[in-house]
N, CA and C atoms as an extended XYZ file, in Angstrom:
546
Properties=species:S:1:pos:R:3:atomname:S:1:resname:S:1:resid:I:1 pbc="F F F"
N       -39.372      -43.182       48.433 N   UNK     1
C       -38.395      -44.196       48.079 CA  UNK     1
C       -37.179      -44.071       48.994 C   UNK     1
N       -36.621      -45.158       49.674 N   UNK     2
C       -35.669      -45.193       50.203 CA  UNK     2
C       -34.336      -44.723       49.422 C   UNK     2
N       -33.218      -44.087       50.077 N   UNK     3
C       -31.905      -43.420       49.162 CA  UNK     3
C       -31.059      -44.862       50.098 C   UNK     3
N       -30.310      -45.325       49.502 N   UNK     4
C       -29.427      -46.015       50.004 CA  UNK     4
C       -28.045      -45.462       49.492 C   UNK     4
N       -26.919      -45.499       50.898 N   UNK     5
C       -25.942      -44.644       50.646 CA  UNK     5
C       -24.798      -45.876       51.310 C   UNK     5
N       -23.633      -45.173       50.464 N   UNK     6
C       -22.182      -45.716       51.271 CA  UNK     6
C       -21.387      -45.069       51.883 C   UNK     6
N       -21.093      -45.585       53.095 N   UNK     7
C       -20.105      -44.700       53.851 CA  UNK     7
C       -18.807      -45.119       53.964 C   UNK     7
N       -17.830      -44.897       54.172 N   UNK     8
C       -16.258      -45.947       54.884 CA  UNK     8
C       -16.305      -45.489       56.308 C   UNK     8
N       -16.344      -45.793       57.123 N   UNK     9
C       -16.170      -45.726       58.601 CA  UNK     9
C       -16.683      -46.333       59.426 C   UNK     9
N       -17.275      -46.173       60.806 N   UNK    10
C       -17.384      -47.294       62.149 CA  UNK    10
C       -18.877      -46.494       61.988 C   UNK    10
N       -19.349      -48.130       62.053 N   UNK    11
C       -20.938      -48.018       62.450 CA  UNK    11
C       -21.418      -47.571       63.320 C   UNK    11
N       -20.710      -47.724       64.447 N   UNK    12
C       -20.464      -47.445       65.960 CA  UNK    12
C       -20.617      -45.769       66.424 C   UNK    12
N       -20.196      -44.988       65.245 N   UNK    13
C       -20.471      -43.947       65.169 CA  UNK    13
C       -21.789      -43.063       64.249 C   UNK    13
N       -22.263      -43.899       63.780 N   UNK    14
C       -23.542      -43.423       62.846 CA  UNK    14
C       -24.527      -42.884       63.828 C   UNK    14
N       -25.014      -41.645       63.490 N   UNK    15
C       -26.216      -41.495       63.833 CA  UNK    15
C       -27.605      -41.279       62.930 C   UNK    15
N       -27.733      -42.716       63.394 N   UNK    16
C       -29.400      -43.141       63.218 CA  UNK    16
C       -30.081      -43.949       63.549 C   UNK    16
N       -31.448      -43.892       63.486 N   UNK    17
C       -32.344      -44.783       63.873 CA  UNK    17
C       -31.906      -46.060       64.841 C   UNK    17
N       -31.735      -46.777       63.863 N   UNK    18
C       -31.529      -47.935       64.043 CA  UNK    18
C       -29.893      -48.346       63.194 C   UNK    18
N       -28.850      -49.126       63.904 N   UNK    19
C       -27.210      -49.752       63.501 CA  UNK    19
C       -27.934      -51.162       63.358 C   UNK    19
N       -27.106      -52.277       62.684 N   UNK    20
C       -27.300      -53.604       62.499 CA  UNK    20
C       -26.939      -53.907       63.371 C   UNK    20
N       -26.401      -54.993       63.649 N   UNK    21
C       -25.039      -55.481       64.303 CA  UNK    21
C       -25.005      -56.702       63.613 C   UNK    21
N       -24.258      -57.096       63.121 N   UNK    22
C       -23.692      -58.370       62.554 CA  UNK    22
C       -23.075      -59.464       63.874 C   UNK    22
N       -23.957      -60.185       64.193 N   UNK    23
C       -24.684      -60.499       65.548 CA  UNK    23
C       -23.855      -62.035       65.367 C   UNK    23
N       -23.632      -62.608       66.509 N   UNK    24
C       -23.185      -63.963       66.976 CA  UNK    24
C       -24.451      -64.778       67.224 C   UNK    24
N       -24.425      -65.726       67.014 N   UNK    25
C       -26.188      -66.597       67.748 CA  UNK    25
C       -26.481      -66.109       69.194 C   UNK    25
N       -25.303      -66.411       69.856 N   UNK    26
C       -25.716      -66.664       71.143 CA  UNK    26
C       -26.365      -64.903       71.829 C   UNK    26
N       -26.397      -63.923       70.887 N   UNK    27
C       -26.515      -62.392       71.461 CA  UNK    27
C       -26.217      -61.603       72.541 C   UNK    27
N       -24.384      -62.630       72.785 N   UNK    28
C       -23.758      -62.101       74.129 CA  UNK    28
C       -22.324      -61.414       73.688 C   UNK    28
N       -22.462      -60.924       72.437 N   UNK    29
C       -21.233      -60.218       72.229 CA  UNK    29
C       -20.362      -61.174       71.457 C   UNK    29
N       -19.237      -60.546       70.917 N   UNK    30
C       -17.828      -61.003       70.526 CA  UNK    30
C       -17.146      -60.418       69.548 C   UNK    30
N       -16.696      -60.916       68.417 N   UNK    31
C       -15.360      -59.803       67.621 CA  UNK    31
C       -15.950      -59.125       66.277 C   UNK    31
N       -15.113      -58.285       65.969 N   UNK    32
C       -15.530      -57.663       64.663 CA  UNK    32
C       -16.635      -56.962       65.179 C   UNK    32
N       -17.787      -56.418       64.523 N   UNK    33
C       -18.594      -55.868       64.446 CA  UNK    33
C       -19.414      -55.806       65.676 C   UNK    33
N       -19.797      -57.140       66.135 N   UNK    34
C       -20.135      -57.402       67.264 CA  UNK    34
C       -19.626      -57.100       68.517 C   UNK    34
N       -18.992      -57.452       68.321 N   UNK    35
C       -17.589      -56.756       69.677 CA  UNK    35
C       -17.884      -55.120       70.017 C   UNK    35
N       -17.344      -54.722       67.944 N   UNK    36
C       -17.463      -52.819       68.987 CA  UNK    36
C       -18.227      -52.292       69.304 C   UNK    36
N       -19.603      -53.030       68.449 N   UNK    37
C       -21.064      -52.264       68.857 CA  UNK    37
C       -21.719      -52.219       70.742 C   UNK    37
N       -20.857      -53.778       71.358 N   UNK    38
C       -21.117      -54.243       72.317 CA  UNK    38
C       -20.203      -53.282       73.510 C   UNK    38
N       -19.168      -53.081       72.660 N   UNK    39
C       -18.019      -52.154       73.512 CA  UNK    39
C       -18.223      -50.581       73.862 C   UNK    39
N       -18.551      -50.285       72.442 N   UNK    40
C       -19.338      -48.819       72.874 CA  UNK    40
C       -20.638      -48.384       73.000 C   UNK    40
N       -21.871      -49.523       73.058 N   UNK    41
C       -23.252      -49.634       73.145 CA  UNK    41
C       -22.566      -49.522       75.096 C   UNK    41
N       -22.336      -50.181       75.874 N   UNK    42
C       -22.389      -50.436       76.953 CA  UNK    42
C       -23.122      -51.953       77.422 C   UNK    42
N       -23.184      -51.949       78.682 N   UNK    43
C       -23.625      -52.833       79.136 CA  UNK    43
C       -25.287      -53.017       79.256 C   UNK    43
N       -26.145      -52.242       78.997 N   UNK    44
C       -27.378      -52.043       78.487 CA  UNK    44
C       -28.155      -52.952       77.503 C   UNK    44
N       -26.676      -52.707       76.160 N   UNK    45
C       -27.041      -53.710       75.229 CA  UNK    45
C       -27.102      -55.286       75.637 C   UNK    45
N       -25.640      -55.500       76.336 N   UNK    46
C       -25.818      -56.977       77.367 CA  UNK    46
C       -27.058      -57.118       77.885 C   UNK    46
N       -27.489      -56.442       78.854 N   UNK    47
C       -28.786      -56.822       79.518 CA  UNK    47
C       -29.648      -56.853       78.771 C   UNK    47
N       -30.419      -56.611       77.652 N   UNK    48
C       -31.297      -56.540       77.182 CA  UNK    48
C       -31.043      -58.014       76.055 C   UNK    48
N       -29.924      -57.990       75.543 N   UNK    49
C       -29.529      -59.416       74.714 CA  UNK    49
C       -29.848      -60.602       76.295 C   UNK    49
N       -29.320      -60.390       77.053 N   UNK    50
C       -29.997      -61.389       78.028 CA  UNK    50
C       -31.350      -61.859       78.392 C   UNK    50
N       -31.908      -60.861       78.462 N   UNK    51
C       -33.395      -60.606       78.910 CA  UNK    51
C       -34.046      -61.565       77.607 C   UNK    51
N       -33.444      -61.289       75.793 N   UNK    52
C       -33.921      -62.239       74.941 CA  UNK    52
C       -33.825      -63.436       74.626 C   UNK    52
N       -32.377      -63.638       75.805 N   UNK    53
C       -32.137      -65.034       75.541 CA  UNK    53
C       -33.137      -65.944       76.718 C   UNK    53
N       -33.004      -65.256       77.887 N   UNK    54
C       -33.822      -65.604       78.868 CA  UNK    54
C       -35.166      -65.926       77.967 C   UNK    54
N       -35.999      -65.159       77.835 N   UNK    55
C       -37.380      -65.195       77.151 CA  UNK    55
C       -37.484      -65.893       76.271 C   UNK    55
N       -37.232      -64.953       74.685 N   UNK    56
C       -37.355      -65.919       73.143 CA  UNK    56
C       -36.252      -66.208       72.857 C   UNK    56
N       -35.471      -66.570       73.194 N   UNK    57
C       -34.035      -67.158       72.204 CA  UNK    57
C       -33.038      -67.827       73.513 C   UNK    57
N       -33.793      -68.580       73.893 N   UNK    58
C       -32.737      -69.442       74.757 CA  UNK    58
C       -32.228      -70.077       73.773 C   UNK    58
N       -31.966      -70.725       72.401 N   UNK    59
C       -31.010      -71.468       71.896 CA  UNK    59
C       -29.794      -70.731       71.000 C   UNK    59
N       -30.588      -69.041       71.560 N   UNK    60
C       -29.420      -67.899       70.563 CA  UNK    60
C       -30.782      -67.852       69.235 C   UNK    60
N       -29.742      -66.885       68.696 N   UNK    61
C       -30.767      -66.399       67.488 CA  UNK    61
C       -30.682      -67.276       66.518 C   UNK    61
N       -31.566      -67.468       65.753 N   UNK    62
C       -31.508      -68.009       64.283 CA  UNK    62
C       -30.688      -67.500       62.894 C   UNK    62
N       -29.657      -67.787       62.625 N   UNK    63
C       -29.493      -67.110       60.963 CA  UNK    63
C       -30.483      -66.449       60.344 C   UNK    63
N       -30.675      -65.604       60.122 N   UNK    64
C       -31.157      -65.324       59.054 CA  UNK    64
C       -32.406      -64.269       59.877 C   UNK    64
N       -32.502      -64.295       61.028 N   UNK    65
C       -33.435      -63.545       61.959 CA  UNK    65
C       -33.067      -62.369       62.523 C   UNK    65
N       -33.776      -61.506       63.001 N   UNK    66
C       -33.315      -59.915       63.271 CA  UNK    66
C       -33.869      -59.657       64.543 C   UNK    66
N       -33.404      -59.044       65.797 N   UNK    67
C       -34.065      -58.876       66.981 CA  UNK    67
C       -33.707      -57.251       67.133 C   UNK    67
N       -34.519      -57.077       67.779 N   UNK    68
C       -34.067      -55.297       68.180 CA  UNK    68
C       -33.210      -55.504       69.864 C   UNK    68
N       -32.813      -54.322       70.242 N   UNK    69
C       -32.207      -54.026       71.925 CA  UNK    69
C       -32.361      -52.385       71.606 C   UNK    69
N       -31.898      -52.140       72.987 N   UNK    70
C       -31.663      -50.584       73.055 CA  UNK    70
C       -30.524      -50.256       72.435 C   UNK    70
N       -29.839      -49.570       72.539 N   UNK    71
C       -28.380      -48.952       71.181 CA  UNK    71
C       -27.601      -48.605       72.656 C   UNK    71
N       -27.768      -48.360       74.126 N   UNK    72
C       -27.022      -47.849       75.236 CA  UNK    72
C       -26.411      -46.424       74.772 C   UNK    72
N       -25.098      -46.562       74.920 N   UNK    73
C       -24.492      -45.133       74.216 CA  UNK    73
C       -24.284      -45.032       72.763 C   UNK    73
N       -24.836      -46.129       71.922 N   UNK    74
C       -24.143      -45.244       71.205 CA  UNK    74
C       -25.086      -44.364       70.007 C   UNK    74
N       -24.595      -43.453       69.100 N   UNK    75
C       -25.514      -42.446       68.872 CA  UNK    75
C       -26.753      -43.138       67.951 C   UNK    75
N       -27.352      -43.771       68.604 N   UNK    76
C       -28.789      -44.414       67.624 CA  UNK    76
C       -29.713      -44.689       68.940 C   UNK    76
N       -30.919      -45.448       68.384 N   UNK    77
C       -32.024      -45.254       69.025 CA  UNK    77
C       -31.975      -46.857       69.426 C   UNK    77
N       -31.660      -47.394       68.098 N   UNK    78
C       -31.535      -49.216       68.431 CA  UNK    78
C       -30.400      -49.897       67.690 C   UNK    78
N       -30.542      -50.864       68.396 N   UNK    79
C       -29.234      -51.686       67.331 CA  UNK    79
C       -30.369      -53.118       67.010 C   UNK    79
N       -30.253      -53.116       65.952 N   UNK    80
C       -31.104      -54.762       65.208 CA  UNK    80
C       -29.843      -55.315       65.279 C   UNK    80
N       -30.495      -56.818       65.846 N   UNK    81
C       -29.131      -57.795       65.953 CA  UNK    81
C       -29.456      -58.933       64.789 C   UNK    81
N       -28.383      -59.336       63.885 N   UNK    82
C       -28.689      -60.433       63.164 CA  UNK    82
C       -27.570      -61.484       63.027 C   UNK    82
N       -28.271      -62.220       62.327 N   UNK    83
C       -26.880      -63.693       62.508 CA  UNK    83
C       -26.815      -63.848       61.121 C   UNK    83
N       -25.462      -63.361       60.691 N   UNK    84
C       -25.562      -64.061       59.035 CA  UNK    84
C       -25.055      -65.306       58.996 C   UNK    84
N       -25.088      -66.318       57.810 N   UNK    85
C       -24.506      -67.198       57.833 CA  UNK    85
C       -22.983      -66.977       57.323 C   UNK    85
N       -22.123      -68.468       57.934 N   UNK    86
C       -20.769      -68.498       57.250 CA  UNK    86
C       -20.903      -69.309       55.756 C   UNK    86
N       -20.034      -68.773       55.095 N   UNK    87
C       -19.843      -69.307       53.315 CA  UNK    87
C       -19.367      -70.163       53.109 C   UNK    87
N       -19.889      -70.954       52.928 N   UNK    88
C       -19.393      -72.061       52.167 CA  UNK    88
C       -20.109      -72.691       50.693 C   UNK    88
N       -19.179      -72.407       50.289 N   UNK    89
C       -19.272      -73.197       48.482 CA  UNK    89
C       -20.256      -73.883       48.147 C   UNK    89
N       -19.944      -74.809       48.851 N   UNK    90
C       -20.961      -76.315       48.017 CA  UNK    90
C       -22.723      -76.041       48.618 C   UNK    90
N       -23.093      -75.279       49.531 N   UNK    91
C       -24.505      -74.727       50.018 CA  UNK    91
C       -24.819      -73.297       49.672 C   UNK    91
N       -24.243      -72.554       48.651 N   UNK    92
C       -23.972      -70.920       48.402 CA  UNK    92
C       -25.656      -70.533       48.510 C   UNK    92
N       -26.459      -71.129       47.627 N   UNK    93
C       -27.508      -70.311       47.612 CA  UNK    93
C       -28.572      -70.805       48.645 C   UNK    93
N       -28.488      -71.417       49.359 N   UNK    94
C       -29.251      -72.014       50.416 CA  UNK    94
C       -28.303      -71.051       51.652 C   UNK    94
N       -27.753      -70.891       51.651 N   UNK    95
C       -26.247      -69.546       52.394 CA  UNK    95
C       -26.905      -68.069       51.939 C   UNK    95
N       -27.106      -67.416       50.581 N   UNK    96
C       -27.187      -66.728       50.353 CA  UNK    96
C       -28.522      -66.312       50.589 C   UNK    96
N       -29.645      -67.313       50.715 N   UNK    97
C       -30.908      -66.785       50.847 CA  UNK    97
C       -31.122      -66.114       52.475 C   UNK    97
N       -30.502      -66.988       52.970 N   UNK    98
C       -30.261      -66.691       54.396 CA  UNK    98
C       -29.404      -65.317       54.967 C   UNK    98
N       -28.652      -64.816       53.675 N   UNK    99
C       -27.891      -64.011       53.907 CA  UNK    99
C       -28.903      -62.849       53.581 C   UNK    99
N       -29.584      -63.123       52.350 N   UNK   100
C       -30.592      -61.648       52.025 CA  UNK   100
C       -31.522      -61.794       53.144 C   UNK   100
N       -31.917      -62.376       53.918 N   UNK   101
C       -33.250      -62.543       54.771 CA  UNK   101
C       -32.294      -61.614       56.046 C   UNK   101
N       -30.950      -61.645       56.272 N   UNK   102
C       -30.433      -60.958       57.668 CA  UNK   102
C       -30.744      -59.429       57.006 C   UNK   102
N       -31.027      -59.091       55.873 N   UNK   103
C       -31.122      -57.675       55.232 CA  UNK   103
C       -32.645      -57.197       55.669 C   UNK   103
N       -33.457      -58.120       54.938 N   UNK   104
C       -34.461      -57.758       54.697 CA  UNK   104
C       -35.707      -58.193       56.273 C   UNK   104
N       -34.985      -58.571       57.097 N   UNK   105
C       -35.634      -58.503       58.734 CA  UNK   105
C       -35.297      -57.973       59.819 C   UNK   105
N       -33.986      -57.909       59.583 N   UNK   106
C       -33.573      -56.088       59.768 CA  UNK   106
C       -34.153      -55.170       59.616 C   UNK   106
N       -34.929      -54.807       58.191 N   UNK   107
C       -35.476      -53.470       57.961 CA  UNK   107
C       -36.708      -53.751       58.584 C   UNK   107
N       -37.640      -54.755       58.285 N   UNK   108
C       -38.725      -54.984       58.765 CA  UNK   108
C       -38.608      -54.709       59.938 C   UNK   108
N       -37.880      -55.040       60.792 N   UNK   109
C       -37.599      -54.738       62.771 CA  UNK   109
C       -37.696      -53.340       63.107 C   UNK   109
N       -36.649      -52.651       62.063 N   UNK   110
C       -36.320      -51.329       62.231 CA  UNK   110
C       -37.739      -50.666       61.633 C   UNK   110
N       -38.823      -51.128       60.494 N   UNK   111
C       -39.189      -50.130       60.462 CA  UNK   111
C       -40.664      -50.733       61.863 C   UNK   111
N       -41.093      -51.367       62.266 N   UNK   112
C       -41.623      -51.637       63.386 CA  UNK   112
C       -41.112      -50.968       64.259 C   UNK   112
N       -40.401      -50.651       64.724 N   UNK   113
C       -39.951      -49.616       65.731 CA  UNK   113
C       -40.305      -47.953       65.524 C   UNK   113
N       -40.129      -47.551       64.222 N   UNK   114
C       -40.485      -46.426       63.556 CA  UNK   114
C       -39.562      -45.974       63.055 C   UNK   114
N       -38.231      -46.869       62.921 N   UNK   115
C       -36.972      -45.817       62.588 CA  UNK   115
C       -37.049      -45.149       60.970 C   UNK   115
N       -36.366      -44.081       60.787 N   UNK   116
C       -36.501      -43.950       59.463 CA  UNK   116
C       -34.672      -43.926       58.835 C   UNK   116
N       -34.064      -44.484       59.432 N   UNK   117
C       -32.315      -44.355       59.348 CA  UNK   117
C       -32.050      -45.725       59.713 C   UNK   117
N       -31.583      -46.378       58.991 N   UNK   118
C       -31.067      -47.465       59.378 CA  UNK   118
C       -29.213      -47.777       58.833 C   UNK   118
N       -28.515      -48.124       59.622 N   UNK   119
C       -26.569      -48.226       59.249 CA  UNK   119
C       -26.675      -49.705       59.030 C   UNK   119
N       -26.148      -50.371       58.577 N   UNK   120
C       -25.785      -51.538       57.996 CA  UNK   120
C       -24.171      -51.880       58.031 C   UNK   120
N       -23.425      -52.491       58.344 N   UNK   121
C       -22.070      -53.464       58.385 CA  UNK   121
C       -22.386      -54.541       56.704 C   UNK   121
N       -21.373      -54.834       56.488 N   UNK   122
C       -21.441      -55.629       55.588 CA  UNK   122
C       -21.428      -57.362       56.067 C   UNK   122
N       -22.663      -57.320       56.399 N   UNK   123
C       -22.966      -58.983       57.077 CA  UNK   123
C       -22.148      -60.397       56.492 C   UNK   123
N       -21.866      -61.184       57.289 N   UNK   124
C       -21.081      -62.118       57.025 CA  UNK   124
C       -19.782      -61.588       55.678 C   UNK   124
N       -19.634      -60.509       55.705 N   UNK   125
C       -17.993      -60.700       55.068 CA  UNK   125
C       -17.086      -60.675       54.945 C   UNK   125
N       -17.029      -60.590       56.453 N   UNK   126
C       -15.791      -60.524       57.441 CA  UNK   126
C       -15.225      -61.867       58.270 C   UNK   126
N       -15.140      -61.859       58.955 N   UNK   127
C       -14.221      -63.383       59.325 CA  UNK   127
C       -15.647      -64.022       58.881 C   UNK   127
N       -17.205      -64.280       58.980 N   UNK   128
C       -17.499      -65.614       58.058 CA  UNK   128
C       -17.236      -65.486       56.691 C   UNK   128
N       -16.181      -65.248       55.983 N   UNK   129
C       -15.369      -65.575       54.798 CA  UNK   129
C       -16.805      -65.355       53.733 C   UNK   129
N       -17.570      -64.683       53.806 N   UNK   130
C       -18.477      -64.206       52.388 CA  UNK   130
C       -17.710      -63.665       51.820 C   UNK   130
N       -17.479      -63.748       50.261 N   UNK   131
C       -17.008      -62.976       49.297 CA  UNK   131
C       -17.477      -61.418       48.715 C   UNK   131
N       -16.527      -60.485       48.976 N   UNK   132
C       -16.933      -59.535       49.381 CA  UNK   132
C       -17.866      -59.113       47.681 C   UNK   132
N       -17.590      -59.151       46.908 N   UNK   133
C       -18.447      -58.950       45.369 CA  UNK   133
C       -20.042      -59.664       45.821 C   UNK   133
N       -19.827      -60.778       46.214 N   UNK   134
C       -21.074      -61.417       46.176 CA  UNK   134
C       -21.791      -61.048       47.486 C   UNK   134
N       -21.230      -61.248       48.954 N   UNK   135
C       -21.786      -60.214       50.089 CA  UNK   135
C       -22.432      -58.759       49.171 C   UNK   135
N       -21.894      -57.942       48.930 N   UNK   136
C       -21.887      -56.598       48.016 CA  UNK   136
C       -23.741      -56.619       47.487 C   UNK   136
N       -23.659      -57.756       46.422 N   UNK   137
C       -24.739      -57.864       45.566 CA  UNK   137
C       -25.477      -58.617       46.606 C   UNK   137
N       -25.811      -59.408       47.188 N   UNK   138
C       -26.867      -60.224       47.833 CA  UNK   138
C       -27.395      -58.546       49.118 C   UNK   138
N       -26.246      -58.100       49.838 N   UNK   139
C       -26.893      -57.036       50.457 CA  UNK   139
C       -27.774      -55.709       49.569 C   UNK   139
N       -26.863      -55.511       48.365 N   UNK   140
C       -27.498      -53.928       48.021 CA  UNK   140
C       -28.973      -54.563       47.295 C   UNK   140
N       -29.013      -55.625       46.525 N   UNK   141
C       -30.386      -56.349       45.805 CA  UNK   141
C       -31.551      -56.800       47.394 C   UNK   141
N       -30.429      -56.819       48.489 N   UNK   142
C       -31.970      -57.226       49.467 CA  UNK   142
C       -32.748      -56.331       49.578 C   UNK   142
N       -31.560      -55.299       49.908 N   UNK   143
C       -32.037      -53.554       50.796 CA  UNK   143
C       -33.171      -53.204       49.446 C   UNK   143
N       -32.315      -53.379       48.002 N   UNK   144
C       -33.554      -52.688       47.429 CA  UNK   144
C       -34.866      -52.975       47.065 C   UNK   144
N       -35.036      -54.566       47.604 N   UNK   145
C       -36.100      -54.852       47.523 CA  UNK   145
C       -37.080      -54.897       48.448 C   UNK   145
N       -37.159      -54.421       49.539 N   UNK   146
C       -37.512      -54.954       50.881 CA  UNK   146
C       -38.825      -53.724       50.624 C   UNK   146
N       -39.961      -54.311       51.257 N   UNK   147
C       -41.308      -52.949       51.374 CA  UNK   147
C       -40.717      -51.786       52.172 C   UNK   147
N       -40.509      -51.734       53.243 N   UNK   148
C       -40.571      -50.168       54.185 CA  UNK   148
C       -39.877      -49.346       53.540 C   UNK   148
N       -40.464      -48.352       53.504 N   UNK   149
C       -40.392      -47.115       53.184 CA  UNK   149
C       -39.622      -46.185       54.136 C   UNK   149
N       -38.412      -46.215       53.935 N   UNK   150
C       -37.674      -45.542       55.016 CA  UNK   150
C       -36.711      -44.200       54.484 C   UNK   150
N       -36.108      -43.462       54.838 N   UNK   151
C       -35.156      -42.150       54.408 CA  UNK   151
C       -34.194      -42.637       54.487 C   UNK   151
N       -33.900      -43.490       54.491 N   UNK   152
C       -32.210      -43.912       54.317 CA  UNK   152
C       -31.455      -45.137       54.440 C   UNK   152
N       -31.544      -45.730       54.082 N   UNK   153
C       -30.109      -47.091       54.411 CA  UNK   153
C       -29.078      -46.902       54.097 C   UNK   153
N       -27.751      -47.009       54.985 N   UNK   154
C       -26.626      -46.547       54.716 CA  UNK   154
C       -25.882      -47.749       54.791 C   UNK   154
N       -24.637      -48.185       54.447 N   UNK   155
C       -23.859      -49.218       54.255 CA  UNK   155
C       -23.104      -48.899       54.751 C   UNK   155
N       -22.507      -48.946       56.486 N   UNK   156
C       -21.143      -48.135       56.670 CA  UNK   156
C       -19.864      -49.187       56.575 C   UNK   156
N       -18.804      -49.172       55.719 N   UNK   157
C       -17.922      -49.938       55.027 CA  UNK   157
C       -16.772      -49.804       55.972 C   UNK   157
N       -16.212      -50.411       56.804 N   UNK   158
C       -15.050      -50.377       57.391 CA  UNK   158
C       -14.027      -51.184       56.115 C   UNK   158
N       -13.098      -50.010       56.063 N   UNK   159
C       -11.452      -49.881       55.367 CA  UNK   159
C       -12.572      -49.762       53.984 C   UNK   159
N       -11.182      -49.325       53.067 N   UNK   160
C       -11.411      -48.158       51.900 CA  UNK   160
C       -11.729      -50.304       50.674 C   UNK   160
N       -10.984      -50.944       50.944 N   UNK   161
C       -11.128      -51.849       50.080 CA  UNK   161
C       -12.898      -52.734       49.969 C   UNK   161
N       -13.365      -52.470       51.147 N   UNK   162
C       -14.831      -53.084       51.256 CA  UNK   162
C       -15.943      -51.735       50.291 C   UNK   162
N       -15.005      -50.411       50.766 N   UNK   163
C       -16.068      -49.504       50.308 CA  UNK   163
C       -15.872      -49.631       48.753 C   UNK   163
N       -14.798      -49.482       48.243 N   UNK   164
C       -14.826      -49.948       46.570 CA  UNK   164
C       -15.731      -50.717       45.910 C   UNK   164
N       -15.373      -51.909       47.074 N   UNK   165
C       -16.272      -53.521       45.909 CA  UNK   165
C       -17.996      -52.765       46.405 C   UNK   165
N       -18.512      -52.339       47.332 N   UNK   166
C       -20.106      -52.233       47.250 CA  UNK   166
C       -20.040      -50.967       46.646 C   UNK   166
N       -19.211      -50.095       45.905 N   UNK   167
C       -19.757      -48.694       45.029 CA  UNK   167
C       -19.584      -49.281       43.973 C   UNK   167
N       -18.646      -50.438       43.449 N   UNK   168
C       -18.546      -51.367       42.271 CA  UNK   168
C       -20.037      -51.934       41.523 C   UNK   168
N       -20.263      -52.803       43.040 N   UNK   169
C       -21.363      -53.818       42.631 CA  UNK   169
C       -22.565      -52.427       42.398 C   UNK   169
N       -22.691      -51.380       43.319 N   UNK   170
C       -24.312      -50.508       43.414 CA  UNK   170
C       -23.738      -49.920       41.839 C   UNK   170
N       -23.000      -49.456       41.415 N   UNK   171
C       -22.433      -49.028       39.981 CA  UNK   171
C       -23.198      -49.910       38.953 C   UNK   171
N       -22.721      -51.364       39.502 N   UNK   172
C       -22.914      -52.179       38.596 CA  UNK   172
C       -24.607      -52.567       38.241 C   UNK   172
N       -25.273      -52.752       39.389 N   UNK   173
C       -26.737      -52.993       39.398 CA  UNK   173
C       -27.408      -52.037       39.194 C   UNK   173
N       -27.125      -50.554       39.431 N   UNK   174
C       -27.639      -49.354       38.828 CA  UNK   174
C       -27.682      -49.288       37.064 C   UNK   174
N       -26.542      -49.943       36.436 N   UNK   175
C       -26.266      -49.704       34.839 CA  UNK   175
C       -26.576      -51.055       34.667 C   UNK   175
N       -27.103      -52.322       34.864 N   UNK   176
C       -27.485      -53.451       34.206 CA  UNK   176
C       -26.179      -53.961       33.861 C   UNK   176
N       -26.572      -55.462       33.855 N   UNK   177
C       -24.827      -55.962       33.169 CA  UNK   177
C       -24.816      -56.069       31.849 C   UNK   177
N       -23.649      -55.973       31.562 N   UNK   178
C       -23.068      -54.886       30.264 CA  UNK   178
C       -23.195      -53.774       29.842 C   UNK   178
N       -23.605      -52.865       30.487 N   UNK   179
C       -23.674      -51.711       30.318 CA  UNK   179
C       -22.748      -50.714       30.414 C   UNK   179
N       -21.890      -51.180       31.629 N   UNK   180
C       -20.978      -50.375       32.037 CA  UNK   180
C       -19.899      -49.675       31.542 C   UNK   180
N       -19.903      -48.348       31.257 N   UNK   181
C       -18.636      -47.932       30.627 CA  UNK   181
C       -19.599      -47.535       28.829 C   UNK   181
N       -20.997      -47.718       28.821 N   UNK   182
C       -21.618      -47.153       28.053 CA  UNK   182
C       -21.453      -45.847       27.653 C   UNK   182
């Protein structure tokens, strides 16, 4: 059985297997998550996001799809790239399905590769404005449903306020609702 864990700190520094990256379409870099993985991966990761756009993804990646690259420097083996969607209200669960699918093809990628460690960012809940309670629950309910059999998924939580709400929500889905404080 997979242990899924929370961390507070930079993904960028995890060592394992396989890091996410909370990925732009086009798989040429940019801010937040994407940015630092791209900044301290090296230019490796560039070439190889090229090489996919060249080949399978000349229109950029799909939402909701997961690609592998090499990781360059930083301490992992790969980085899975994914595209979450941005939130908006009036499409939430047609948004949200798309949001559990950047979880759960991720792992599938990673465990095709053989990794048995996979780091995770908290997908779309950062500038695409996902709500961090509901980001929280749509990620920890994907991870725990997904087949591969892996040693670890970790959640690494940049700032102490993201790591709260996902030890909240895993609190919360561990004890059933209403339970809490049983």
């Amino acid at each position: 059985m997979t242990r899924i864990t929370l961390v507070q700190g930079d993904i960028t520094d995890q060592r394992v297997d396989a890091v996410v990256n909370a990925a732009n379409g086009s798989l040429l870099g940019g801010g937040g998550v994407d940015g630092a993985i791209h900044r301290r991966g090296g230019p490796e990761i560039l070439a190889d996001c090229r090489r996919l756009r060249a080949s399978h993804y000349g229109k950029g990646l799909p939402t909701g799809r997961a690609v592998a690259t090499t990781a360059g420097r930083l301490p992992a083996r790969w980085v899975v790239h994914t595209v979450g969607p941005v939130f908006r209200a009036e499409d939430r669960a047609q948004r949200a399905e798309l949001l559990a699918s950047c979880y759960r093809e991720s792992l599938l990628v990673a465990a095709e590769l053989g990794a048995r460690t996979v780091a995770f960012p908290a997908i779309s809940a950062g500038i695409f404005g996902w709500p961090p309670d509901d980001a929280a629950r749509i990620a920890l309910t994907a991870v725990a449903e997904v087949g591969p059999d892996l040693d670890e998924v970790r959640f690494v939580l940049f700032g102490a306020e993201m790591y709260e709400v996902f030890e909240r929500v895993r609190d919360e889905l561990a004890t059933g609702p209403g339970e809490q404080g049983r």
